[in-house]
C-alpha positions as CSV (number, residue, x, y, z in Angstrom):
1,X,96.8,114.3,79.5
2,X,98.7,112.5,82.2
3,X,102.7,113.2,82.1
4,X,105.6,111.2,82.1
5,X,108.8,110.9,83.1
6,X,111.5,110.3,80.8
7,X,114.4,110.8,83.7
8,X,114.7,109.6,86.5
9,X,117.6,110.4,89.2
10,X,119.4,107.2,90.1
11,X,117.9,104.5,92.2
12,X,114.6,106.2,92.7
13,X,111.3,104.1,91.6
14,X,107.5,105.1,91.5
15,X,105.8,104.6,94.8
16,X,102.3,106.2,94.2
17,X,100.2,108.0,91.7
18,X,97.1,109.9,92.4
19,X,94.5,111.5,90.0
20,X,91.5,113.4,91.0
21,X,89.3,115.6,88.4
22,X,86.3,117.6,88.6
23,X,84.4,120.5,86.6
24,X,86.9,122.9,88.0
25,X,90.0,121.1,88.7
26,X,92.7,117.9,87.5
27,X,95.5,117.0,89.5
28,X,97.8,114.3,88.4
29,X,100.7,113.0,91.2
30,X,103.3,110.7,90.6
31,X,106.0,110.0,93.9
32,X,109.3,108.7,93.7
33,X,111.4,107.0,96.4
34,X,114.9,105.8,96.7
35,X,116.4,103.4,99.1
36,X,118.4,105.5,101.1
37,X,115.3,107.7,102.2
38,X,115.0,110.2,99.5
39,X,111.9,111.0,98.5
40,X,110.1,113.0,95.8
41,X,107.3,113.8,93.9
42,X,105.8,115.5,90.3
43,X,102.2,117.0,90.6
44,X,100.5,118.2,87.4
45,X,97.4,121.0,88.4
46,X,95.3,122.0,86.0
47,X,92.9,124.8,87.6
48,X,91.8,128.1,86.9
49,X,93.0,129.4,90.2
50,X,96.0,128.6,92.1
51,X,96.3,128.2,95.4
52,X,99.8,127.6,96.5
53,X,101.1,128.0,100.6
54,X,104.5,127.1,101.0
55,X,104.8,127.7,105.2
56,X,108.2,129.3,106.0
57,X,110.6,129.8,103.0
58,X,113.1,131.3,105.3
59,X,116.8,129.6,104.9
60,X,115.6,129.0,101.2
61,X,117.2,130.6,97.9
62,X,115.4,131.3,94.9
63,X,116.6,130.8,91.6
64,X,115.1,131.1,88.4
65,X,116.2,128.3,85.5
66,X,113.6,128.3,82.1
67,X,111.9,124.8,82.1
68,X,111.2,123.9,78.6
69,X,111.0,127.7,77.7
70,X,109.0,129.1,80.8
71,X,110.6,131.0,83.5
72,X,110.2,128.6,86.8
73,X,110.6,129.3,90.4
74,X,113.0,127.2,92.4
75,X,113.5,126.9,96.1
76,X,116.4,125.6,97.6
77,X,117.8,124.8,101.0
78,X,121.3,123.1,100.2
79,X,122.3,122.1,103.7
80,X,118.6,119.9,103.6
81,X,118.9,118.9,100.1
82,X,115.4,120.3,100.1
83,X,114.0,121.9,97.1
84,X,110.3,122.9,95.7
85,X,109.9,123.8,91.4
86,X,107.2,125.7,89.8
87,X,106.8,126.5,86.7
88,X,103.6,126.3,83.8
89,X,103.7,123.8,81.0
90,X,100.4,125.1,79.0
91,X,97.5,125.0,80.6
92,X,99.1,122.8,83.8
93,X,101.1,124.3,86.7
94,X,103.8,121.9,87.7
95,X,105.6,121.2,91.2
96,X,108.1,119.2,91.7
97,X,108.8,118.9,95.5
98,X,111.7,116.6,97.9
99,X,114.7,116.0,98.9
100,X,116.4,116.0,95.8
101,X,119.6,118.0,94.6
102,X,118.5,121.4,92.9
103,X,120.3,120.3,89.4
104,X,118.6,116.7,89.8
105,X,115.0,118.4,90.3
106,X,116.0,120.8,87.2
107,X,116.8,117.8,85.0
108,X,113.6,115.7,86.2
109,X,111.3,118.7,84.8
110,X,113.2,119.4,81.8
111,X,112.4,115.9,80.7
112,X,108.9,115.5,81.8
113,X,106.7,114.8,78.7
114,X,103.1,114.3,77.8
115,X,102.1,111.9,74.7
């Protein structure tokens, strides 16, 4: 099941959405931009094997807040306002990725749903 969004940070709309499925793999995107530049996006995988580079996390923090009772991995570069979210939500591994505040991308994934 596709998820949804039930924040949104302020004046950010949907730009995009990509879905691609096959035997082995789903992957859901939805991206989010705002007027002064910022930009964003949610990807739901689900996959039996994940393969996640992130390049150089040097200059980054890790933190580690519970989204919606699972232990997630957050990267943060203040000075860039840059930040990169993982966590598992059942079967799906989730990602949220941009230039948003880390307490903004925290509150995004707490209220990400799937009806």
């Amino acid at each position: 099941r596709p998820m949804e969004l039930a924040y949104l940070p302020d004046g950010y709309e949907q730009t995009g959405e990509y879905q691609k499925e096959t035997e082995v793999f789903a992957r859901y995107i939805l991206t989010f931009e705002n007027a002064e530049g910022g930009v964003f996006s949610v990807e739901q995988q689900m996959t039996d094997r994940l393969d996640v580079s992130f390049g150089d996390m040097t200059g980054y923090t890790l933190e580690h807040p519970v989204i919606q009772g699972a232990e997630a991995e957050l990267y943060c570069k203040e000075e860039a306002e840059d930040t990169l979210l993982l966590w598992t939500a059942g079967a799906y591994i989730m990602e949220i990725c941009g230039t948003l505040p880390k307490e903004e991308t925290v509150k995004v994934a707490e209220n990400i749903t799937w009806e």
